[in-house]
N, C-alpha and C positions, 0 to 999 in steps of 0.2 A: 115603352120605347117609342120612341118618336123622329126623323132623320128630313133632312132636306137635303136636296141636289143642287151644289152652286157649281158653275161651271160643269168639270169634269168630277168634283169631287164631291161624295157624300160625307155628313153630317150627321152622327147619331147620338142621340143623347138615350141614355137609360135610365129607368127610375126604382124605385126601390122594389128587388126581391127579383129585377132582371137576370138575369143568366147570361155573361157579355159573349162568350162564341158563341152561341146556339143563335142569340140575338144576332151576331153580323152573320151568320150563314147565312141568316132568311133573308134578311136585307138582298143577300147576294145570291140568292135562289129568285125572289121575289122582280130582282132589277136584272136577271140573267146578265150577270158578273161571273165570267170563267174565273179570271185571278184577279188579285188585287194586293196590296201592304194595305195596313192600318196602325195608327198610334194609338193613344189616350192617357188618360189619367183618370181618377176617379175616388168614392171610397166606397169599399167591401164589407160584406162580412164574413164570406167564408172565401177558401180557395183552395183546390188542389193543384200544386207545384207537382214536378215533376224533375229527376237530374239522370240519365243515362250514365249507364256506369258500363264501359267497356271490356273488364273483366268478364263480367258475368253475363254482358248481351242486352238486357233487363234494366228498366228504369224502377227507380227507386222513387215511391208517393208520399209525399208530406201535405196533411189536411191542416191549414189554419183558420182558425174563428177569431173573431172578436172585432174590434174596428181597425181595419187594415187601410191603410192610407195607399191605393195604387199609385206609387210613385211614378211609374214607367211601363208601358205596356206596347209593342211592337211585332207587330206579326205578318205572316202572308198566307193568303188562300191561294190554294191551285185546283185543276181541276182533271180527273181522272180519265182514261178514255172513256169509261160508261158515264162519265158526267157528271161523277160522285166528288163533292168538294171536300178539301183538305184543309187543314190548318196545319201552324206551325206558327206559337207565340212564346214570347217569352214575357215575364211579367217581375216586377220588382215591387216588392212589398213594405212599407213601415209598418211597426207596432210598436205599442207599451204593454209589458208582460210582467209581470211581479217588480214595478215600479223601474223597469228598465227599460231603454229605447232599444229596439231589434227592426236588423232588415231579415228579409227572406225573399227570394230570387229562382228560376228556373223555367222549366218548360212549362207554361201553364196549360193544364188540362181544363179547368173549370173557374169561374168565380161570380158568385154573385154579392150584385151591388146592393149599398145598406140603405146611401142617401141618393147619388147620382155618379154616373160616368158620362164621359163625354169623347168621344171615338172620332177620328177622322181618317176614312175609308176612302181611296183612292185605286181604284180601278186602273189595270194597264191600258193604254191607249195603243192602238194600233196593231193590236195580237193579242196573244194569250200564253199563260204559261203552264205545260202540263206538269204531271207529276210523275216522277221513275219512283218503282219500288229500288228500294235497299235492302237484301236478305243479309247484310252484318248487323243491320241495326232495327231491320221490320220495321221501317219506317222510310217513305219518301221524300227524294230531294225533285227537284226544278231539271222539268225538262222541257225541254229549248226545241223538241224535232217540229 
């Protein structure tokens, strides 16, 4: 992984066998980054999606392999009172899988890249944004106090 700062905004390129959150956490540990959004694009080869299913409370994990085109990739970091950073991505996938085109889409937990990604990380300007727990969903939304 590799990144540059123009202006306000960070620049991260990943290279093969990266790990794309773990890789923008540090970025955002390393440049003391409370919150931020991020996009990209890139291609994978593995990824765990994720979909919440409110019935049951519980996210539901789908692992895929093979060459994944990251079509779409959008997310935000927040940061906890103990200081502990959050994500929250979602990620949109192509593939070709027994001679047919497939997307696959969700909460991205994980993915690593095959050839390259390229991320553009953008830090809030002028504050910060913390994170509230959610005990419906065991998980945090954007908190603004």
């Amino acid at each position: 992984m590799e990144y540059k700062k123009i202006g306000e905004t960070y620049y991260v390129r990943m290279d093969r066998g990266d790990e794309i959150i773990s890789n923008i956490l540090e970025v955002c540990r390393k440049e003391s980054i409370p919150s931020a959004v991020f996009s990209g694009i890139g291609g994978c080869k593995s990824a765990e999606l994720q979909v919440f299913i409110p019935d049951t409370g519980s996210f539901e994990t789908e692992r895929l392999e093979g060459m994944l085109e990251l079509v779409s990739l959008n997310g935000d970091l927040v940061s906890a009172d103990d200081g502990q950073l959050y994500h929250h991505t979602h990620a949109l996938f192509s593939f070709k899988k027994d001679g047919q085109h497939g997307m696959a889409g969700g909460h991205l937990k994980s993915t690593t890249v095959l050839y390259t990604a390229e991320i553009e990380l953008r830090p809030t300007v002028g504050g910060s944004i913390g994170r509230k727990f959610d005990p419906e969903t065991g998980t945090g939304f954007w908190n603004f106090k």
